[in-house]
C-alpha positions in Angstrom: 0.0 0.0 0.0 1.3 3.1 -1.1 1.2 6.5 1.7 -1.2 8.4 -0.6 -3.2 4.9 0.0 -3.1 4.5 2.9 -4.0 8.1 3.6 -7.1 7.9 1.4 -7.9 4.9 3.9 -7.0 6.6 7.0 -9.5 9.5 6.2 -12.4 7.0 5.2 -12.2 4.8 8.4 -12.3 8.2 10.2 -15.8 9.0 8.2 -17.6 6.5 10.9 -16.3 8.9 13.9 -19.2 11.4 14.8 -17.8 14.3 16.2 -14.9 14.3 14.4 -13.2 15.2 10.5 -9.7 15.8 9.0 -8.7 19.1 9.3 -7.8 20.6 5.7 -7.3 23.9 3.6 -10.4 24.8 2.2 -9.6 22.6 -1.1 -11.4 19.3 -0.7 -7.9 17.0 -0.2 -8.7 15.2 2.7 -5.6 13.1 3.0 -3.7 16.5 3.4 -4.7 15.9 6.8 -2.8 12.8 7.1 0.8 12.6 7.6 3.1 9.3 7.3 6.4 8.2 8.6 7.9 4.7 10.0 8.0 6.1 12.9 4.6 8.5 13.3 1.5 8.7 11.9 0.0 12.1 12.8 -3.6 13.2 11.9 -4.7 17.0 11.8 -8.4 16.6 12.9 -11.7 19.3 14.0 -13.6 18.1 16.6 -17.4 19.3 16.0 -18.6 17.7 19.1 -17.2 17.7 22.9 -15.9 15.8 24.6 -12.8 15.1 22.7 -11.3 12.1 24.7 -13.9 9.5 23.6 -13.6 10.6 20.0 -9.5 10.8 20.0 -10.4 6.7 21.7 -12.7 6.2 18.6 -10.6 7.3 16.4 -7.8 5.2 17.3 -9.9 2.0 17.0 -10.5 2.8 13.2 -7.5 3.9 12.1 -5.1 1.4 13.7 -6.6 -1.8 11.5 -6.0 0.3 8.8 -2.6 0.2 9.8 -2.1 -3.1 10.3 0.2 -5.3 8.0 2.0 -2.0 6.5 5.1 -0.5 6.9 3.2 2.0 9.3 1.8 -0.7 11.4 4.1 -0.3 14.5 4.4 3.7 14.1 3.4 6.1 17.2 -0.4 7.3 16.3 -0.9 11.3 16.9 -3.6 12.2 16.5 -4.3 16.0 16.6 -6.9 18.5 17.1 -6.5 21.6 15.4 -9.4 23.4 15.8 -12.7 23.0 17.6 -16.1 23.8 15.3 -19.1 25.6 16.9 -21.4 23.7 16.4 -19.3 21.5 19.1 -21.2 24.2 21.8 -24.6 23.7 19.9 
């Protein structure tokens, strides 16, 4: 699996986490908020719900089996939230 792969993946298994998204420029590249490297994965993400520890818990559940069986299987996961939407106060 190539990185742009397993990006594309990454951001797809996060689609079943309410609450959060992959935080991006405007332009619709999704896997821009995905970085790889043998030794971290890190993921740029906007929380639109609170609280955010359950979600960051979620979201390592889906993206780790993605993981598995490539060369970024054993890598630290960091996941990161950049930004928190308002409708996270709604």
């Amino acid at each position: 699996m190539t990185a742009a792969e397993a990006a594309e993946k990454i951001v797809g298994a996060l689609e079943s986490v309410d609450g959060l998204r992959p935080a991006t420029w405007p332009v619709e590249r999704t896997a821009a908020a995905v970085d790889l490297s043998p030794e971290v994965v890190r993921i740029r993400l906007i929380a639109t719900r609170l609280p955010i520890p359950p979600l960051l818990d979620r979201a390592t559940e889906v993206v780790r089996p993605v993981l598995a069986g490539t060369e970024w299987a054993n890598a630290r996961l960091r996941l990161v939230v950049t930004d928190l939407d308002g409708a996270a106060f709604a």
